[in-house]
MIDOSE-1310 file (N, C-alpha, C; in nm, 2 decimals, decimal comma, always signed):
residues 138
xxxx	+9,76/+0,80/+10,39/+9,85/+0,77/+10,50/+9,84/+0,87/+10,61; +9,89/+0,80/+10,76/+9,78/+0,90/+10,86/+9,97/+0,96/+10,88; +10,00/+1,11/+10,88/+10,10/+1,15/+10,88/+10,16/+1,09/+11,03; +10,08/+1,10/+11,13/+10,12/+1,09/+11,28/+10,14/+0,93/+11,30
xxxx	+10,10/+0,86/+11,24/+10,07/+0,73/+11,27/+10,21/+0,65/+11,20; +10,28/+0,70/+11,15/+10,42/+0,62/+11,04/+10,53/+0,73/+11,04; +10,64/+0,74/+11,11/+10,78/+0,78/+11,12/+10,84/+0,80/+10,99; +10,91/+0,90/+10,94/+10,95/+0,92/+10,81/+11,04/+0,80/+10,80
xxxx	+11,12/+0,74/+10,88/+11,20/+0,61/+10,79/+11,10/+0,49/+10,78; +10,97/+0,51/+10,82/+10,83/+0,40/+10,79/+10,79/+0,46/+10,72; +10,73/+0,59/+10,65/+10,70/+0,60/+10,51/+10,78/+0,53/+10,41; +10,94/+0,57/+10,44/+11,04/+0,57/+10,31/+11,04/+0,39/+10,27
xxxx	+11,04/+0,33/+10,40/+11,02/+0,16/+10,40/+10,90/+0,16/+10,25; +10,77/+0,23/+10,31/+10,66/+0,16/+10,26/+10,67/+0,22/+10,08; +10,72/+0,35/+10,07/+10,77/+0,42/+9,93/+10,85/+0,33/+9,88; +11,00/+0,27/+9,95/+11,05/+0,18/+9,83/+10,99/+0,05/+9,78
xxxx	+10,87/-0,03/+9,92/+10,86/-0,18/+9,85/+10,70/-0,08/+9,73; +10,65/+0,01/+9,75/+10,57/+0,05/+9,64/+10,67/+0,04/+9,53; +10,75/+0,13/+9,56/+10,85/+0,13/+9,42/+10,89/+0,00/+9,35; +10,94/-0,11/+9,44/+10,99/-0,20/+9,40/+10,88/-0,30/+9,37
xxxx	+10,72/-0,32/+9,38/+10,65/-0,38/+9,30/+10,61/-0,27/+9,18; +10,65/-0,12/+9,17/+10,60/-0,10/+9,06/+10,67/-0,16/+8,90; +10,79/-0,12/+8,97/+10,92/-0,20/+8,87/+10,92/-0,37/+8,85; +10,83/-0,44/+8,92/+10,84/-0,58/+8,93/+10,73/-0,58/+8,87
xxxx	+10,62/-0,52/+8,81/+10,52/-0,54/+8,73/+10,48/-0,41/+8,65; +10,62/-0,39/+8,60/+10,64/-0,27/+8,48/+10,52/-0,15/+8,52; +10,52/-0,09/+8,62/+10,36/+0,04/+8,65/+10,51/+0,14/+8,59; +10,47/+0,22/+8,53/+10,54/+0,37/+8,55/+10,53/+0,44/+8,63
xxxx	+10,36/+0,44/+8,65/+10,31/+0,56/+8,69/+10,18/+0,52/+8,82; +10,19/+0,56/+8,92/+10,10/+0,56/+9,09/+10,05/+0,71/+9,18; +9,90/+0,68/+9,15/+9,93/+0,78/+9,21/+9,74/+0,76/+9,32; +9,82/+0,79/+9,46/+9,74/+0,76/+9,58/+9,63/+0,84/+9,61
xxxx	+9,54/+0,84/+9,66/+9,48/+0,97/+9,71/+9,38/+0,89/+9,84; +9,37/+0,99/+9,94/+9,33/+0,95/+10,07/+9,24/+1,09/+10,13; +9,18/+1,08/+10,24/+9,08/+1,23/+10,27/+9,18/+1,32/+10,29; +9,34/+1,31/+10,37/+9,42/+1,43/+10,38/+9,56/+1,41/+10,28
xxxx	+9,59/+1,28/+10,21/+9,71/+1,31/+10,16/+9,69/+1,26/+10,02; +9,83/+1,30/+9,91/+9,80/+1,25/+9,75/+9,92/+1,21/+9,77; +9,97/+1,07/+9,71/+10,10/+1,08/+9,68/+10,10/+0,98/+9,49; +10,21/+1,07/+9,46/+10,23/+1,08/+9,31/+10,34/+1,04/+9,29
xxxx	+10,36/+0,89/+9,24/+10,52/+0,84/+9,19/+10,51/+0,84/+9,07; +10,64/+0,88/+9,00/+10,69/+0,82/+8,84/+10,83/+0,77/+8,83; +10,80/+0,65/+8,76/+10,92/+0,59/+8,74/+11,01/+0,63/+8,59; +11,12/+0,68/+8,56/+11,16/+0,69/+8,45/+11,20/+0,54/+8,38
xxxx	+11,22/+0,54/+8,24/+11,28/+0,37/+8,25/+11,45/+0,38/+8,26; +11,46/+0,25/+8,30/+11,58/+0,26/+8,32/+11,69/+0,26/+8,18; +11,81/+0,36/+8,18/+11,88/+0,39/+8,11/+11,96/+0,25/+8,06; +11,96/+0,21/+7,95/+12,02/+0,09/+7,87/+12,14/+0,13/+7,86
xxxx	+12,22/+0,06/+7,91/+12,41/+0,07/+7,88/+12,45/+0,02/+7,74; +12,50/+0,14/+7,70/+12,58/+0,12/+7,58/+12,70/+0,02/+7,56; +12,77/-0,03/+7,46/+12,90/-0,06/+7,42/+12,92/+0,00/+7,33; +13,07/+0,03/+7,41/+13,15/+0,13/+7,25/+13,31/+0,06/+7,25
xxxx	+13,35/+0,07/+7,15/+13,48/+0,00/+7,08/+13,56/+0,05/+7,16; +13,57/+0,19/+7,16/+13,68/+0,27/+7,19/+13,68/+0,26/+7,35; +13,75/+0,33/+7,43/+13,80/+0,35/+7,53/+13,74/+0,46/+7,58; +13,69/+0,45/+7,74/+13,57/+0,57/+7,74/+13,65/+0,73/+7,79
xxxx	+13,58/+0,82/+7,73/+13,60/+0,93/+7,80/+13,67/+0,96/+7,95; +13,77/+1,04/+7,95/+13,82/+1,09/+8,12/+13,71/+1,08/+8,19; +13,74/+1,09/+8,32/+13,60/+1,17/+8,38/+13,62/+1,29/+8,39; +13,51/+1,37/+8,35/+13,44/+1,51/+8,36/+13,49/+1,55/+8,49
xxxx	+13,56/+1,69/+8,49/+13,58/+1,77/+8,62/+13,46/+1,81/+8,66; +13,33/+1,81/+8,59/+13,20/+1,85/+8,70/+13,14/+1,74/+8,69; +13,09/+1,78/+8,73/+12,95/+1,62/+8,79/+12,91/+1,64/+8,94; +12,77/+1,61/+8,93/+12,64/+1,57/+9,02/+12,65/+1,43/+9,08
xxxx	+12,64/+1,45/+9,20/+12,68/+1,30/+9,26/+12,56/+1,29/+9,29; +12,47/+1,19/+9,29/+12,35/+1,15/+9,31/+12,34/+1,02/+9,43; +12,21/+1,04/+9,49/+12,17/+0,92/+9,57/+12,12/+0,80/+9,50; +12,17/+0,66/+9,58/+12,17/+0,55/+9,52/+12,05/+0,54/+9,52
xxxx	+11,94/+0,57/+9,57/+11,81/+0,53/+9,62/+11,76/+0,62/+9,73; +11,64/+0,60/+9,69/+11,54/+0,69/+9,81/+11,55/+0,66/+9,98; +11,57/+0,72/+10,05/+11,55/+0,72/+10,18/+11,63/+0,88/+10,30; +11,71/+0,78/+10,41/+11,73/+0,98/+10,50/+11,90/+0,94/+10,45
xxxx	+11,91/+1,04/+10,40/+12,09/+1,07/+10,37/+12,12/+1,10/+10,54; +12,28/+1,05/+10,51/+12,35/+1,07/+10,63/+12,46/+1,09/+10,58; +12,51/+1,18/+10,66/+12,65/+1,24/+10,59/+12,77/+1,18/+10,65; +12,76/+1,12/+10,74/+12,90/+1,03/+10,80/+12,80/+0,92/+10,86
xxxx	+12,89/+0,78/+10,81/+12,82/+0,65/+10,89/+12,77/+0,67/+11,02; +12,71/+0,63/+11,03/+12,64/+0,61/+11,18/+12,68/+0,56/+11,28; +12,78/+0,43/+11,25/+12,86/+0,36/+11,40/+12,94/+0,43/+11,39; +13,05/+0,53/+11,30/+13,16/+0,55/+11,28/+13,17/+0,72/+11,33
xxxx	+13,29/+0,73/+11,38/+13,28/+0,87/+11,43/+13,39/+0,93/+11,30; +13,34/+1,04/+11,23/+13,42/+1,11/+11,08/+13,34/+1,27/+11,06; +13,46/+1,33/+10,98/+13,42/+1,42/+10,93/+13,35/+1,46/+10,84; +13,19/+1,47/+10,83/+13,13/+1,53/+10,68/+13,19/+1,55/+10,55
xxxx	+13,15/+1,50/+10,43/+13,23/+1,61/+10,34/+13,19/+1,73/+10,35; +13,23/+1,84/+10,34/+13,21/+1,95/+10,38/+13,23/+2,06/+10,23; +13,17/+2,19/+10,22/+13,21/+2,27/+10,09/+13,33/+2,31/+10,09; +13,37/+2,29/+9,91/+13,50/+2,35/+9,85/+13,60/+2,20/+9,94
xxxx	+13,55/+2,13/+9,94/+13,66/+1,97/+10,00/+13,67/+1,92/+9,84; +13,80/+1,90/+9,86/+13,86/+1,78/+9,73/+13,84/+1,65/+9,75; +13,80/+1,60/+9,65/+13,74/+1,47/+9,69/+13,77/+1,38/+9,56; +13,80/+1,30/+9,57/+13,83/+1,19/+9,42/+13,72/+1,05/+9,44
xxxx	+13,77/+1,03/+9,27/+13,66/+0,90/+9,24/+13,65/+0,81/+9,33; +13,56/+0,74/+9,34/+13,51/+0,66/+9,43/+13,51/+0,67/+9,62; +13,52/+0,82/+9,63/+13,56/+0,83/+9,77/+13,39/+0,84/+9,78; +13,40/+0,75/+9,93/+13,29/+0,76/+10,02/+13,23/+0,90/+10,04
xxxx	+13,11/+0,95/+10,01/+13,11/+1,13/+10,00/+12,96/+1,15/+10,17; +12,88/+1,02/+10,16/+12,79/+1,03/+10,26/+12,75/+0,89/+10,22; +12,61/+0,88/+10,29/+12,54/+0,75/+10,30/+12,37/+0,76/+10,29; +12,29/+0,66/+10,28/+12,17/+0,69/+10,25/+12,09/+0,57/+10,32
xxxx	+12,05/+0,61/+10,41/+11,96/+0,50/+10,51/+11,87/+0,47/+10,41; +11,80/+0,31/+10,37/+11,69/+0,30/+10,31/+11,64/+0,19/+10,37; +11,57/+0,19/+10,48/+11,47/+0,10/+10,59/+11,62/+0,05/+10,64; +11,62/-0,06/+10,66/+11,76/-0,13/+10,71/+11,87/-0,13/+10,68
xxxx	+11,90/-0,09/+10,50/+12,01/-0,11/+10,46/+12,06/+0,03/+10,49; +12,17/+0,03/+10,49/+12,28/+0,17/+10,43/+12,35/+0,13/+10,32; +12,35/+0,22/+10,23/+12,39/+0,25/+10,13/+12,55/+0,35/+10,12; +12,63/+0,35/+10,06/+12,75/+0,43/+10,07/+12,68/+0,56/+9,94
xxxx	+12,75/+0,62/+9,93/+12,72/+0,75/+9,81/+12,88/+0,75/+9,72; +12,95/+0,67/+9,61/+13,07/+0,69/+9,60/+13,09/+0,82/+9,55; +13,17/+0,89/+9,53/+13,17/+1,00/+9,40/+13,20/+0,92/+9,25; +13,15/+0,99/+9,20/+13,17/+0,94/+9,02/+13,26/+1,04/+8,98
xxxx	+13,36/+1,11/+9,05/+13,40/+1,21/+8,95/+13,55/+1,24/+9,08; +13,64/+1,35/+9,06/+13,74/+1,36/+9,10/+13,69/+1,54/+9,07; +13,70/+1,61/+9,22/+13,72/+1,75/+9,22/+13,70/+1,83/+9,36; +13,66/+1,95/+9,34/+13,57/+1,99/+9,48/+13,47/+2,03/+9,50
xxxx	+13,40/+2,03/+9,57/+13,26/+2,03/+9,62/+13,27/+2,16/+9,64; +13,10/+2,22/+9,54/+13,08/+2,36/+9,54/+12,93/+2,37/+9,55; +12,85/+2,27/+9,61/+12,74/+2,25/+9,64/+12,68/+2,12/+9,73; +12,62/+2,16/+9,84/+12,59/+2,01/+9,93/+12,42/+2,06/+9,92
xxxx	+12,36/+1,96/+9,85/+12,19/+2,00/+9,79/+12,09/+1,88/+9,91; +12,16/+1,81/+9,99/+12,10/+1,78/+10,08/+12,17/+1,75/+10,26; +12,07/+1,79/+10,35/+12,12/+1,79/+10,48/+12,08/+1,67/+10,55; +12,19/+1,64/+10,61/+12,18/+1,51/+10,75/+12,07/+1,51/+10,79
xxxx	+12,02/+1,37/+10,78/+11,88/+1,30/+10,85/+11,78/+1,33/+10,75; +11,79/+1,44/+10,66/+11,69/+1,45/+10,55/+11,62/+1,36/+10,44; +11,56/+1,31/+10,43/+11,49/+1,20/+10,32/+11,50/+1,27/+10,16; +11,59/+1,22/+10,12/+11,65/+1,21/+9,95/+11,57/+1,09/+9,86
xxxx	+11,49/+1,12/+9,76/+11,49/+1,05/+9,69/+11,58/+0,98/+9,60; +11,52/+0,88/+9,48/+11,55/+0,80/+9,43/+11,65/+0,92/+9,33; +11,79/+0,90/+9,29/+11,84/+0,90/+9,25/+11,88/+1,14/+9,24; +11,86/+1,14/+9,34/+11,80/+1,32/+9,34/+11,98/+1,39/+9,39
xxxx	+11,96/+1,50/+9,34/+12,12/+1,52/+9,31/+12,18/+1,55/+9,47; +12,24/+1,52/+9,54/+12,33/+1,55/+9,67/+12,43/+1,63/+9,66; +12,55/+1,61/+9,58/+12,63/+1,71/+9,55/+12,69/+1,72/+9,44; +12,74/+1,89/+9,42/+12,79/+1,91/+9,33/+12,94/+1,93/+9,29
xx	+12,99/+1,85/+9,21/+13,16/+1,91/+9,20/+13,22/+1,95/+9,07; +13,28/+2,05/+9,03/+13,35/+2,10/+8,95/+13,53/+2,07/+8,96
C-alpha cells in the first residue's frame, strides 16, 4: 500500500472490508507484504456467550471500555458541539464516553461499567483498533 496515495480513514475503509471477508470465510490469520510495507492481521475467535441460571454479577467498579471496531476515535460527535469525557469524570453505565469513525458509519462507545475515568488510552482523530482498550475506570 503506497502510504501517500490512501488517507488514514481510506486505509481503515480498506482494513475493515479485509477484516470482514476474513471472518466471512473463516481466515484467522493475513498477512501482506509489498516493496515498502507488511501488514499483519489476526483475528481472535469470537467469544461464545454463556447461559447461566442465576442472575448475573453487579457490575465491576473497574473496567476497560473498549472500541466497538477499528477506525479514528472521536471523542465528542462530530455535528454536535459537547464536552469530552475528560480524566477522573464520573461516568455511569451506558453513558456515551466517545465515538469511533469507521469509513461512513459512527459508532457510539457506551461505558459497560459505572465509575471514574483514571485513564484515556486514546486521542481525538487517532485510529483505534478493533476492540483496543480507550478507557479506563475504577
Amino acid at each position: 500500500m503506497n502510504r501517500d496515495a490512501v488517507s488514514v480513514p481510506g486505509r481503515v475503509s480498506v482494513i475493515r472490508d479485509i477484516v470482514s471477508r476474513m471472518r466471512q470465510y473463516g481466515i484467522s490469520s493475513l498477512e501482506y507484504r509489498d516493496n515498502t510495507d507488511l501488514l499483519h492481521i489476526s483475528l481472535e475467535k469470537p467469544h461464545e456467550p454463556t447461559v447461566s441460571a442465576i442472575s448475573p454479577a453487579p457490575l465491576a467498579q473497574t473496567g476497560v471500555i473498549r472500541s466497538p471496531d477499528m477506525g479514528i476515535f472521536r471523542a465528542v460527535h462530530p455535528l454536535r458541539q459537547g464536552r469530552p469525557v475528560q480524566m477522573h469524570d464520573e461516568i455511569v453505565e451506558k453513558q456515551i464516553v466517545g465515538y469511533v469513525e469507521a469509513g461512513e458509519v459512527l459508532l457510539a462507545i457506551p461505558a459497560g461499567c459505572h465509575g471514574r475515568i483514571t485513564d484515556i488510552m486514546a486521542r481525538d482523530n487517532q485510529p483505534v483498533g478493533y476492540h483496543q482498550d480507550i478507557f479506563l475506570v475504577t
